[in-house]
C-alpha positions as CSV (number, residue, x, y, z in Angstrom):
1,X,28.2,47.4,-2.1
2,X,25.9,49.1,0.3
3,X,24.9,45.7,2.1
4,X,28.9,45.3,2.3
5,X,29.5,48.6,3.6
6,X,26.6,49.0,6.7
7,X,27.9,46.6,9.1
8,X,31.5,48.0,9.0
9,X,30.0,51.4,9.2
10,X,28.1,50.1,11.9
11,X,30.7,48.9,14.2
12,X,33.1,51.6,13.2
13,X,30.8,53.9,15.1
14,X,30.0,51.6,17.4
15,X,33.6,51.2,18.0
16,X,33.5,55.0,18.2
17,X,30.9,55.7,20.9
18,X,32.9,53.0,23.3
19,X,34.7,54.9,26.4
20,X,37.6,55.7,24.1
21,X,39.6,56.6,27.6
22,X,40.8,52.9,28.0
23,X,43.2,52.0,25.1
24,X,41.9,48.5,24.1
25,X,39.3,50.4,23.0
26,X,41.0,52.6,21.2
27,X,42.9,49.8,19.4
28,X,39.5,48.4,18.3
29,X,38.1,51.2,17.6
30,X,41.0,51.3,14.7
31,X,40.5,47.9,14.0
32,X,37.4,48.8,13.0
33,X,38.5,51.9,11.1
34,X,41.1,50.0,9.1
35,X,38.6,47.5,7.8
36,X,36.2,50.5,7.0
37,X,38.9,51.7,4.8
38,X,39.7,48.8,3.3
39,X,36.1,48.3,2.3
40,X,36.1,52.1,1.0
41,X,39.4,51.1,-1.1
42,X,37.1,48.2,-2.8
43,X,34.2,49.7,-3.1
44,X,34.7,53.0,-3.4
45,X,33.3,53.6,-7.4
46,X,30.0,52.5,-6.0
47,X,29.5,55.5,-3.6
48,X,28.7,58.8,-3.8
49,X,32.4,61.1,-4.4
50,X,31.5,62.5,-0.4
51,X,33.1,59.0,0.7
52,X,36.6,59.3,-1.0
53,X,36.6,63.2,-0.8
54,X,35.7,63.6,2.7
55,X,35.4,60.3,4.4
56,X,39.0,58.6,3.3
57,X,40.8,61.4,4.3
58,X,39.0,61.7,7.8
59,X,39.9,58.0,7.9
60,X,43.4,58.1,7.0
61,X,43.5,60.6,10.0
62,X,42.4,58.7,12.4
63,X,44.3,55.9,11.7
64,X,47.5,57.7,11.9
65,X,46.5,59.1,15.2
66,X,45.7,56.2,16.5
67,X,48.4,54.2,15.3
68,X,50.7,56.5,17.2
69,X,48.3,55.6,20.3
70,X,49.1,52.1,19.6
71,X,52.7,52.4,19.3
72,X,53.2,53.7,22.8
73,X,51.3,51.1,24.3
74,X,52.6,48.2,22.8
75,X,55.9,49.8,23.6
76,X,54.6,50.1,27.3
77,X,53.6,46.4,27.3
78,X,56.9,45.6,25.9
79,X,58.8,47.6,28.5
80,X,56.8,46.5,31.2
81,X,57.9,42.8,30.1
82,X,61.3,43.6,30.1
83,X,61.5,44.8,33.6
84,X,59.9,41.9,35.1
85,X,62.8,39.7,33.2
86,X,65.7,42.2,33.9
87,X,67.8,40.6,36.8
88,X,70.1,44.0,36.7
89,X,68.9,46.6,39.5
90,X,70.3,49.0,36.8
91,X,69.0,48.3,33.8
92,X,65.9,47.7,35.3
93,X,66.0,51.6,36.7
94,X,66.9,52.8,33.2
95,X,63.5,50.9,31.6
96,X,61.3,52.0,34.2
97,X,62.4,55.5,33.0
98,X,61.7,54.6,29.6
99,X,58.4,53.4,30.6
100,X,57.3,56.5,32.2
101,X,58.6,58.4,29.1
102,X,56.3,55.9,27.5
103,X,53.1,56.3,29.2
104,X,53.8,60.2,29.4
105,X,53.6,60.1,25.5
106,X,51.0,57.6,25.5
107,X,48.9,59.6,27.6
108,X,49.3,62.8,25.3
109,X,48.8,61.5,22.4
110,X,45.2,59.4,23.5
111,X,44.2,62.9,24.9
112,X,45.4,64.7,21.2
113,X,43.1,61.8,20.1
114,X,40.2,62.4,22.1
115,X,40.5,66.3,21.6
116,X,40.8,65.2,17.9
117,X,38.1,63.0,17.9
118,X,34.8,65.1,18.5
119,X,31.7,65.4,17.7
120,X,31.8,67.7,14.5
121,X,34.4,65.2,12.8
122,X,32.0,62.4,14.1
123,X,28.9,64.3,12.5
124,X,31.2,64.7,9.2
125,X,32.1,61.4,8.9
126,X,28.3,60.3,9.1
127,X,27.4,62.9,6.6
128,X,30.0,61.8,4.3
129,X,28.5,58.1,4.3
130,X,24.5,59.1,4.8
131,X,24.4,57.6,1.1
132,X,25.4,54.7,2.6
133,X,23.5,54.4,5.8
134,X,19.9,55.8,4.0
135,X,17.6,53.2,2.9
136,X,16.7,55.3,0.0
């Protein structure tokens, strides 16, 4: 289960440390994350009770958060597409508003991310799977 576990942990935090500013990072960053919980969901009765306690939760977290990252910028995308295929000055007006209501949410919600995201939960998240990691 350990051998398992290490090279998700490893790119999840590697995933983690990338400039988390640009949102394809962000979307691999919980890429990473969801397989990392997945393999917690498996494997889970092999691990110290830190890992479900502390790490699954912290998880769970960020996935949400960052699923509501990745909403408004697939919505953004999907705008963006729209426009360029509208043929109707006015509806094309009324989706460009939409995609600046877009990219205004998008941009508050990668910034509640990164706000979110800091170093303590980083450290707690490392703690919670130093059982893991340790070569002990």
């Amino acid at each position: 289960a350990t051998e398992r576990m290490r090279p998700r942990l490893r790119k999840f935090f590697a995933a983690g440390s990338a400039d988390l500013s640009d949102v394809s990072a962000l979307h691999q960053f919980r890429i990473c994350g969801k397989k990392l919980r997945y393999a917690i969901e498996l494997l889970a009765g092999a691990f110290a009770d830190e890992i479900r306690a502390v790490a699954y939760p912290l998880l769970r977290d960020l996935q949400d958060r960052l699923g509501e990252v990745n909403d408004h910028a697939t919505a953004g995308v999907r705008l963006k597409n729209w426009i360029e295929q509208s043929d109707d000055d006015e509806e094309a007006a009324y989706l460009r508003e939409m995609l600046d209501d877009q990219q205004q949410q998008l941009d508050d919600k990668r910034g509640d991310f990164l706000a979110w995201w800091n170093g303590k939960r980083e450290k707690d998240l490392r703690k919670a799977f130093a059982s893991v990691v340790s070569d002990k």
